[in-house]
C-alpha positions as a printed NumPy array, in Angstrom:
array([[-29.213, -11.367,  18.693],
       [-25.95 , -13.224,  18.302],
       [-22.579, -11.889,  18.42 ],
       [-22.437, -12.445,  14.326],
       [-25.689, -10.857,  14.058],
       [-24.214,  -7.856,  16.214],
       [-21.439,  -7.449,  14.086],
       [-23.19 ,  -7.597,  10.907],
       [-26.16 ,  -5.056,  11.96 ],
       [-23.54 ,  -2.84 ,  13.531],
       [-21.481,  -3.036,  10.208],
       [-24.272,  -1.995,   8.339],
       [-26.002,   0.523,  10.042],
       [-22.199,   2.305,  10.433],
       [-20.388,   1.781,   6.86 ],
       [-23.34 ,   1.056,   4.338],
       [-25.525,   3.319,   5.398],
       [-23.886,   6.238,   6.658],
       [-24.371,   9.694,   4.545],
       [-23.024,   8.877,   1.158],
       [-20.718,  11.796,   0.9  ],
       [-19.257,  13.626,  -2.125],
       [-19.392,  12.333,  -5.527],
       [-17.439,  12.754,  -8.747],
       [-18.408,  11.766, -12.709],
       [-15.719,   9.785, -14.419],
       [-11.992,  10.72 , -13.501],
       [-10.231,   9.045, -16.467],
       [ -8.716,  10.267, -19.962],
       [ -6.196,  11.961, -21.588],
       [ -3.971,  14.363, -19.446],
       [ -3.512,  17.551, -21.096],
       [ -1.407,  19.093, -18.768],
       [  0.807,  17.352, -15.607],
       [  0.409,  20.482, -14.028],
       [ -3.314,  21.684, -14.372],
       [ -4.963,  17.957, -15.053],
       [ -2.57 ,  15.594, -12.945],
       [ -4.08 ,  11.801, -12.809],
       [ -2.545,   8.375, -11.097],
       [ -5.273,   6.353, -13.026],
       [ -3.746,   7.011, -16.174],
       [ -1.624,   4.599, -17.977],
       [  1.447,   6.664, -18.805],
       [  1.758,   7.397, -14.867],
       [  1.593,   3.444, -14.224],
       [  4.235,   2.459, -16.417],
       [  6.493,   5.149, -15.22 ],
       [  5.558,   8.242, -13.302],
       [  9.177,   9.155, -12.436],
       [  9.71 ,  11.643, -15.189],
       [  6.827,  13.037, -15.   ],
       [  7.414,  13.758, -11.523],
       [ 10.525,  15.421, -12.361],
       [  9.503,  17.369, -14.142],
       [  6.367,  18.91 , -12.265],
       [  9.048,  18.974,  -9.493],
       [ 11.057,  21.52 , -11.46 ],
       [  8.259,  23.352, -13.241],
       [  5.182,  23.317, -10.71 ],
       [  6.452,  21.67 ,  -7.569],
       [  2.627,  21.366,  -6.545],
       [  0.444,  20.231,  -9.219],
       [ -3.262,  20.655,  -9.742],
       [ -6.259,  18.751, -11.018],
       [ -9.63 ,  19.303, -11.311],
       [-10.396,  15.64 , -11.616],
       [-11.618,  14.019,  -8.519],
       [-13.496,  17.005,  -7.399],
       [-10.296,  18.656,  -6.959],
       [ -7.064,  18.015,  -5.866],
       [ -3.362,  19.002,  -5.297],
       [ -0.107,  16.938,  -6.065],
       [  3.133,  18.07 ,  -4.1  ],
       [  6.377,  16.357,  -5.506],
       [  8.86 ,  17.887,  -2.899],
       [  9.814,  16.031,  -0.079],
       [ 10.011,  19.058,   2.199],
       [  6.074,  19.205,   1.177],
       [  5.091,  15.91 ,   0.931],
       [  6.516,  15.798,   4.808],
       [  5.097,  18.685,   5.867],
       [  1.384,  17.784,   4.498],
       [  2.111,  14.274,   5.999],
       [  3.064,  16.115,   9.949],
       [  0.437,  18.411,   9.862],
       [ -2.85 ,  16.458,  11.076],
       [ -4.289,  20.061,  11.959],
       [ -5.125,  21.225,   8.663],
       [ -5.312,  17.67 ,   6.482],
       [ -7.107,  14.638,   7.301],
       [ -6.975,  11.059,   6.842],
       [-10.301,  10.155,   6.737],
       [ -9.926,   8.778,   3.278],
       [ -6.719,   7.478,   1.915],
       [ -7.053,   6.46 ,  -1.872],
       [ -7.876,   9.597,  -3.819],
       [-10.948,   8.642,  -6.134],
       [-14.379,   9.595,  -7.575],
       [-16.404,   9.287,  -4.093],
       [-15.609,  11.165,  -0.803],
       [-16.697,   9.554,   2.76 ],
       [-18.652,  12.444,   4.652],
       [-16.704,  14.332,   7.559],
       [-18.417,  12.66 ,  10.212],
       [-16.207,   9.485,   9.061],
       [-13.724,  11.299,  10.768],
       [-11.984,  10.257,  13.463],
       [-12.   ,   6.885,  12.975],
       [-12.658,   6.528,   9.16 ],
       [-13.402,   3.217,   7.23 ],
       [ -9.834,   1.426,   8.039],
       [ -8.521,   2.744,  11.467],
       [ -5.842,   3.124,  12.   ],
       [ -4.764,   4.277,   8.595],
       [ -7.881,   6.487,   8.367],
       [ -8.024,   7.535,  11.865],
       [ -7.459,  11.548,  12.724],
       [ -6.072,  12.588,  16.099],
       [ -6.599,  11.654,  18.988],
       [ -8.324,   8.207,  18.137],
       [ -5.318,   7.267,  15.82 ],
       [ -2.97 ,   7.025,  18.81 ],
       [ -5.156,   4.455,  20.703],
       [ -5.94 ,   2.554,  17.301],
       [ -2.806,   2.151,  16.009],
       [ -1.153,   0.963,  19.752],
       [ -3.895,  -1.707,  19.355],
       [ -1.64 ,  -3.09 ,  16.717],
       [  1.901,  -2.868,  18.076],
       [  2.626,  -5.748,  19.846],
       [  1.604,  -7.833,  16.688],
       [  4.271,  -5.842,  14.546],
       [  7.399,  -5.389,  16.678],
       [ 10.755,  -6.754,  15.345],
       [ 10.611,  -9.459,  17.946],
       [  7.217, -10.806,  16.601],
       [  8.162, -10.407,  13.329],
       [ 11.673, -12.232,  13.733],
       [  9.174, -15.661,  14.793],
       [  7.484, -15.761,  11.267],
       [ 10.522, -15.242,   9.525],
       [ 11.232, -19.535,   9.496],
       [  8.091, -19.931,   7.477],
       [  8.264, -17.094,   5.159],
       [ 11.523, -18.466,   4.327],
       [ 10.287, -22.007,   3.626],
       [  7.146, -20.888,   1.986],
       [  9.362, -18.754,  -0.245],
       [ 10.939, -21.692,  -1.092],
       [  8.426, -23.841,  -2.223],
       [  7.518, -21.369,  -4.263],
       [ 10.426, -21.679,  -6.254],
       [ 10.431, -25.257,  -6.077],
       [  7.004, -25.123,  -8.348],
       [  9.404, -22.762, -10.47 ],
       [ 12.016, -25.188, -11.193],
       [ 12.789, -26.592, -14.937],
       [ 10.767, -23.893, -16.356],
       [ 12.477, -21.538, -18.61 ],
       [ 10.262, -18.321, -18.519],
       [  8.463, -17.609, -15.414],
       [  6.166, -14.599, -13.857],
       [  8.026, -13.801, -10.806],
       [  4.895, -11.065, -10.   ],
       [  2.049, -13.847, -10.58 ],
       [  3.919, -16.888,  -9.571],
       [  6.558, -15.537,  -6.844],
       [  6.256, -11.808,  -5.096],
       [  2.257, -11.756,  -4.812],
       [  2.282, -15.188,  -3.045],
       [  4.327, -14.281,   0.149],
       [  2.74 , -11.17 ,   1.462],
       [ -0.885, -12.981,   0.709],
       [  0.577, -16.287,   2.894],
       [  1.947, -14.152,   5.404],
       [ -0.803, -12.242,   6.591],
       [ -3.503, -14.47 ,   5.943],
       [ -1.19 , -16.547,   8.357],
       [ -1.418, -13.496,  10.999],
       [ -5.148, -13.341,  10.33 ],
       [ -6.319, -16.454,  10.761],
       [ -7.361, -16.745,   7.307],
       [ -7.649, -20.099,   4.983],
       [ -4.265, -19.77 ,   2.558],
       [ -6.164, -21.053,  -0.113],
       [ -8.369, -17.809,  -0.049],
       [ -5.398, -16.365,  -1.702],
       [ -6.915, -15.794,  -4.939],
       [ -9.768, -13.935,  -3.381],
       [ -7.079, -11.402,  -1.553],
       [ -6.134, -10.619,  -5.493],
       [ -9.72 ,  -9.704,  -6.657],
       [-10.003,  -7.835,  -3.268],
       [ -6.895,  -5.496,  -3.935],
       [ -7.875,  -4.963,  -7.856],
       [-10.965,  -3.665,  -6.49 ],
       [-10.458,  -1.197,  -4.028],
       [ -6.855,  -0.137,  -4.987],
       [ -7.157,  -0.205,  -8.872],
       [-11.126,   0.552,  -9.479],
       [-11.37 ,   4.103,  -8.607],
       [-12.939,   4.909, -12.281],
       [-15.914,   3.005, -11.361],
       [-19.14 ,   4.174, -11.359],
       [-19.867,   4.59 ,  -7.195],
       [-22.544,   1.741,  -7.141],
       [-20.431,  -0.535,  -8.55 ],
       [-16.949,   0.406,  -6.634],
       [-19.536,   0.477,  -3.343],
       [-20.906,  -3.496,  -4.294],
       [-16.934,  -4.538,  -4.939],
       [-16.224,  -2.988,  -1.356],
       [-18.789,  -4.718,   0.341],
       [-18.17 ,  -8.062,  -1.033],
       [-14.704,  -7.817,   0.775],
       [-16.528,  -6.857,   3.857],
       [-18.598,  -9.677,   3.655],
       [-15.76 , -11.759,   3.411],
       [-14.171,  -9.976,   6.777],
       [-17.135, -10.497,   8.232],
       [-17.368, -14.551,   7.496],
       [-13.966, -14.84 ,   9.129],
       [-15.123, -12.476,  12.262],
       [-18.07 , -14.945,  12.755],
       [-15.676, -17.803,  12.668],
       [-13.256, -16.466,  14.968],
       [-16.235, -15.377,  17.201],
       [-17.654, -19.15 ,  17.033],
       [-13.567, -20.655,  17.472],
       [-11.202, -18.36 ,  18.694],
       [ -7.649, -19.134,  18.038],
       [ -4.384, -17.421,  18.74 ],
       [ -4.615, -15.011,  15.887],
       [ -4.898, -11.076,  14.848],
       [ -8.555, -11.8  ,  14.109],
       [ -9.328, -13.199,  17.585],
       [ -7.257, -10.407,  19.04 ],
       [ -9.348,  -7.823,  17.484],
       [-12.642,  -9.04 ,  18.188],
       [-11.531,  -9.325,  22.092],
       [ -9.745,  -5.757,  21.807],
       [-10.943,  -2.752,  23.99 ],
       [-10.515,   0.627,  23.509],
       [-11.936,   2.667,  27.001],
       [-13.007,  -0.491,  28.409],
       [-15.48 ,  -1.197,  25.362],
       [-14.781,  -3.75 ,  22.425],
       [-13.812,  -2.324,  19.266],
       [-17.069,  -1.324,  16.791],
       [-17.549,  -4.171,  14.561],
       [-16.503,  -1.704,  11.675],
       [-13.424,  -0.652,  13.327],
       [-12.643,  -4.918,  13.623],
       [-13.62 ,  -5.181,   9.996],
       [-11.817,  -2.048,   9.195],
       [ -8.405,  -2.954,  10.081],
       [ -8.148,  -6.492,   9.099],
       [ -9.142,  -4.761,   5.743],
       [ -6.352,  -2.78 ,   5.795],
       [ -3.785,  -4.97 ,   7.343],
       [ -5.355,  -7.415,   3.922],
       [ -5.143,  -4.787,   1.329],
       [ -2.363,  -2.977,   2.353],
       [ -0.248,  -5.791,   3.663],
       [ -0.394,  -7.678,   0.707],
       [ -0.129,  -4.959,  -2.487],
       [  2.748,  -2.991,  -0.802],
       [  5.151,  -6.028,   0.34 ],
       [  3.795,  -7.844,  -3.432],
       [  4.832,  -4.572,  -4.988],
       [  8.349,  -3.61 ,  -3.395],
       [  9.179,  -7.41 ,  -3.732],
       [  8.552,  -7.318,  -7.874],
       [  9.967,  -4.225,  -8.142],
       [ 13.14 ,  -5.097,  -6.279],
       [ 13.137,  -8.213,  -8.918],
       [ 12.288,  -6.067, -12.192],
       [ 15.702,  -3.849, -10.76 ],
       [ 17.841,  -7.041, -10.503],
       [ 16.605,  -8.432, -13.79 ],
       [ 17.366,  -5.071, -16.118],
       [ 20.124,  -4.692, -14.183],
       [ 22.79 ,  -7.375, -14.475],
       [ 25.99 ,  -5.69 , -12.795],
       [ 23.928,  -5.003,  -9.525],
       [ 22.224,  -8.57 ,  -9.509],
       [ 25.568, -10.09 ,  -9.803],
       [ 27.523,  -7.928,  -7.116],
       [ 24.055,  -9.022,  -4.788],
       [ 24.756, -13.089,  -5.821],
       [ 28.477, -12.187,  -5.118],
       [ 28.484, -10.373,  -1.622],
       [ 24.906, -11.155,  -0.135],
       [ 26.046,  -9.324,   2.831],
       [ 25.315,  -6.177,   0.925],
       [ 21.579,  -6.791,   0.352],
       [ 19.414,  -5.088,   3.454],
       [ 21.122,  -1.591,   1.971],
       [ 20.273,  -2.576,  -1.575],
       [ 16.89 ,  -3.406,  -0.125],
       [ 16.835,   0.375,   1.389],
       [ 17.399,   1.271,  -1.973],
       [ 15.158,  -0.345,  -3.739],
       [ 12.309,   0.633,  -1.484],
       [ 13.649,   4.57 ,  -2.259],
       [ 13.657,   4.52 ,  -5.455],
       [ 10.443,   2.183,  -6.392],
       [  8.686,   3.083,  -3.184],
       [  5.229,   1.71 ,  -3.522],
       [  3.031,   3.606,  -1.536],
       [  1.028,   6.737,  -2.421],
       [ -1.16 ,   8.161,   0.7  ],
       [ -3.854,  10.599,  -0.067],
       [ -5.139,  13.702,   2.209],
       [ -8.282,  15.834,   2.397],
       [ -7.807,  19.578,   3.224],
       [ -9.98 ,  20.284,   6.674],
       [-10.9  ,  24.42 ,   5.698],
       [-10.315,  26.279,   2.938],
       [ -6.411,  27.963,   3.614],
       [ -3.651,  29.499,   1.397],
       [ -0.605,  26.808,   1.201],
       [  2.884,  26.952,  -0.048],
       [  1.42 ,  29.868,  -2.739],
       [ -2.083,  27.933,  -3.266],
       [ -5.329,  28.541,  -2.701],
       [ -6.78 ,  24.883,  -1.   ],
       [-10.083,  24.418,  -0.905],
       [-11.692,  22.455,   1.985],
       [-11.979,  18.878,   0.972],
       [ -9.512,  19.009,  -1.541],
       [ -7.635,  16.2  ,  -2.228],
       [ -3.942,  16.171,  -1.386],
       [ -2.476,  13.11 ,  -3.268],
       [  0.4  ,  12.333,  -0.964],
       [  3.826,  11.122,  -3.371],
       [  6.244,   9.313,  -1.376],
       [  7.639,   7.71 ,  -4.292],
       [  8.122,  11.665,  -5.757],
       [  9.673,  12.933,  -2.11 ],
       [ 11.705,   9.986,  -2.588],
       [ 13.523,  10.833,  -5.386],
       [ 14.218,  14.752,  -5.205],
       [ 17.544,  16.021,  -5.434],
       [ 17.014,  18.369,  -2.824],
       [ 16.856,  15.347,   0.135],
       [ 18.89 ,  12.806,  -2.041],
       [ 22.165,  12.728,  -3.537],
       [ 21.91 ,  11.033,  -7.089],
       [ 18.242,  11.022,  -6.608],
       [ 17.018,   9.623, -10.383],
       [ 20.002,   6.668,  -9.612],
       [ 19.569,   3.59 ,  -7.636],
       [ 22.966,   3.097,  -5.75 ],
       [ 22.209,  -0.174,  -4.182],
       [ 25.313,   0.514,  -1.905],
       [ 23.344,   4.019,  -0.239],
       [ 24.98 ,   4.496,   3.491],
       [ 22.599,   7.48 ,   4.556],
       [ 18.706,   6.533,   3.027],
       [ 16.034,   8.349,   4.911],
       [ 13.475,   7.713,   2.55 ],
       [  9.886,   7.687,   2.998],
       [  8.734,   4.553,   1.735],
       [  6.98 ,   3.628,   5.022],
       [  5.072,   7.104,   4.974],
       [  6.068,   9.937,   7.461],
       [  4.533,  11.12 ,  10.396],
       [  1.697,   9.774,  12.947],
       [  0.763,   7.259,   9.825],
       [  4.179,   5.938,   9.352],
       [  3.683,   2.331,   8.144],
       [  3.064,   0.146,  11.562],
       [  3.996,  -2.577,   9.851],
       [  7.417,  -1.865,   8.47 ],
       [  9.394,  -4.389,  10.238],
       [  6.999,  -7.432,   8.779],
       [  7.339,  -5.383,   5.126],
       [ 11.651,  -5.489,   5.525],
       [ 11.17 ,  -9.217,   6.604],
       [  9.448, -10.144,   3.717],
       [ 11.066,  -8.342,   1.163],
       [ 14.504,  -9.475,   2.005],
       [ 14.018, -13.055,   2.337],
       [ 12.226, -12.878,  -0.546],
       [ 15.106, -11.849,  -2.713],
       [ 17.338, -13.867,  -0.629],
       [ 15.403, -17.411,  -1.356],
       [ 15.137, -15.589,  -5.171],
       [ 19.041, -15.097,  -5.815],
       [ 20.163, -18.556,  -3.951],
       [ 18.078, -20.029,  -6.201],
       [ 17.953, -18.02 ,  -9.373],
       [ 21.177, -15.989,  -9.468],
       [ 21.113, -15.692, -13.197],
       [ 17.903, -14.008, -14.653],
       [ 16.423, -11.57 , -17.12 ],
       [ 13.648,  -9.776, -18.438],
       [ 12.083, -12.25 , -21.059],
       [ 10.211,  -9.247, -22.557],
       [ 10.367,  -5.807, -21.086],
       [  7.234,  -4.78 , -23.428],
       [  5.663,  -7.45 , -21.325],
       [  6.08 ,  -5.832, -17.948],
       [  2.774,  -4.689, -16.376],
       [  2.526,  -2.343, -13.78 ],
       [ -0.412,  -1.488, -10.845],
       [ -2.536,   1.772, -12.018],
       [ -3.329,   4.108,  -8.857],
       [ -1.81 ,   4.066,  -5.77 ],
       [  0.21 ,   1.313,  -4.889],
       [  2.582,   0.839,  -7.342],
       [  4.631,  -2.525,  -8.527],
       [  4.785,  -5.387, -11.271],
       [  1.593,  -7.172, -12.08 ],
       [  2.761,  -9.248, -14.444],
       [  7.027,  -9.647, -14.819],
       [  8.233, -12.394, -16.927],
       [ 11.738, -13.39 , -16.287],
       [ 14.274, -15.935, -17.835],
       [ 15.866, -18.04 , -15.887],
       [ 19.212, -18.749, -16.275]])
């Protein structure tokens, strides 16, 4: 058996055919109640979820649904952060909160370690990663970002209305890691359908989410068959020669990861960079003190990734336990809000406001705890050269049609489509 062959049986006999787990009927429609029948897939919580989170943070701090199979919705920071500390009594196993839960042996690992991973494996899994994330190795991609970013706006020139999610913020983050990956840039496109699938198809019937899923690992593992026939000097390569206990990584832990360093390091950087934008464009007196005193722009940034903070986590509740006045059942979901923690009066002065000028920001946009984003540096790299190329070279822009604004349904959150006028 070759190596590819290896990877591929491994992969199957570990992710497609592992016990299917729990599984829900259709999760969609009509909320009657934010408190009792809470749901990210709806479209009133994509175009803005922030008053709706207000207001279950004054009324019913933690929310309840019975969609999903069941699940729980703290709003509070001091909750959200405790949920997110406490890897006794919730797991990771599964992140994105949908119709389908993976079976408890997933755990410790889970389907995209390290993001997935419970104690103690997470701690070995996620070191794995550091050295290709530190501020030193993020500082030597920074040139190209910056030219890349660039040329994008070159192919942006002359035109009067353009999409700065479509055409501008989704482009960098895809370039970037397929760049750390080893992937072929022109698989961009692909990246797109990949995200949309897992990220924004949780309504879909299982058989159909579960044939979307494995056509991206299909994809991961055509690129781990390259690298295994012509290593290079990429993340890829790396993981494939990895060991964990003196034994290379699983083939579904490989194919795991460079999933979520795809999904993940594209839709969050794609999203924080558009929504950063959609700020500047709605919001002439701030865009205009940025093009005056650029100086002032990695606080704004902070800001911008508080108050439009991306990133949703989800949880599942290990045994059935009485928390913060609520009964939890085990395997409930716990649908984890940084964006709500992020904005509650209680941790942050002017909370609803986004005071691009912020000294003290201890938000949570990078997630709390033993899961705290591990790539965070590459994320504040991206975003602020980004808007730095964007307001050199655009400093006067608009929203061309605010109706026209799309935003991402579930739980990464940012502009999908976000036309702009230039000039």
């Amino acid at each position: 058996m070759t190596v590819d062959d290896r990877f591929r049986q491994d992969y199957q006999d570990t992710v497609r055919d592992r016990p299917p787990g729990v599984r829900n009927e259709i999760i969609t429609g009509p909320v009657s109640d934010w408190a009792t029948d809470f749901s990210h897939a709806e479209p009133e919580w994509a175009a803005d979820p922030y008053p709706i989170q207000d207001e279950l943070r004054s009324r019913c701090p933690i929310a309840r649904t019975e969609r999903f199979g069941g699940g729980w919705l703290p709003t509070r920071y001091e909750d959200v952060a405790s949920i997110a500390y406490d890897t006794e009594r919730f797991s990771s196993r599964a992140i994105i909160m949908s119709n389908f839960r993976p079976p408890k042996e997933a755990a410790p690992v889970g389907g995209s370690p390290p993001i997935s991973s419970d104690p103690p494996f997470h701690h070995h899994a996620r070191k794995l990663l550091l050295p290709a994330f530190t501020k030193s190795a993020v500082t030597q991609r920074e040139e190209a970002t910056r030219a890349f970013c660039h040329r994008l706006i070159d192919a942006l020139e002359g035109k009067e209305v353009v999409d700065a999610a479509r055409d501008y913020a989704q482009h960098i983050p895809m370039r970037v890691i397929a760049d750390m990956l080893g992937f072929p840039p022109e698989d961009g496109p692909r990246f797109r359908v990949f995200i949309e699938n897992l990220l924004e198809g949780i309504n879909l019937p299982p058989e159909e989410r579960t044939a979307r899923v494995e056509s991206l690992y299909d994809y991961l593992l055509d690129q781990i068959r390259d690298h295994v026939e012509r290593p290079r000097d990429d993340l890829t390569t790396y993981l494939v020669d990895a060991e964990l206990g003196g034994q290379k990584l699983h083939p579904s832990h490989v194919a795991g990861t460079m999933a979520l360093l795809l999904i993940a390091g594209i839709d969050t950087t794609w999203s924080a960079i558009g929504a950063s934008l959609w700020h500047l464009a709605r919001t002439p007196a701030d865009r205009e003190r940025l093009v005056a005193d650029p100086g002032l722009l990695p606080t704004a940034m902070e800001e911008f990734l508080r108050a439009y903070a991306p990133v949703t986590m989800a949880r599942l509740v290990r045994e059935d336990m009485r928390w913060q006045g609520v009964d939890m059942k085990a395997d409930d979901w716990i649908l984890l809000s940084f964006p709500a923690a992020n904005r509650d009066p209680a941790q942050f002065d002017r909370a609803g406001e986004v005071v691009i000028d912020r000294e003290v920001n201890r938000h949570a946009a990078f997630g709390l705890g033993i899961h705290r984003c591990v790539g965070s540096h590459l994320a504040r790299m991206e975003l602020r050269v980004a808007l730095e190329v964007w307001l050199e070279r655009f400093p006067v822009f608009g929203l061309a049609d605010p109706a026209a604004v799309t935003w991402a349904t579930g739980q990464v959150r940012g502009p999908r489509t976000l036309p702009l006028r230039i000039g």
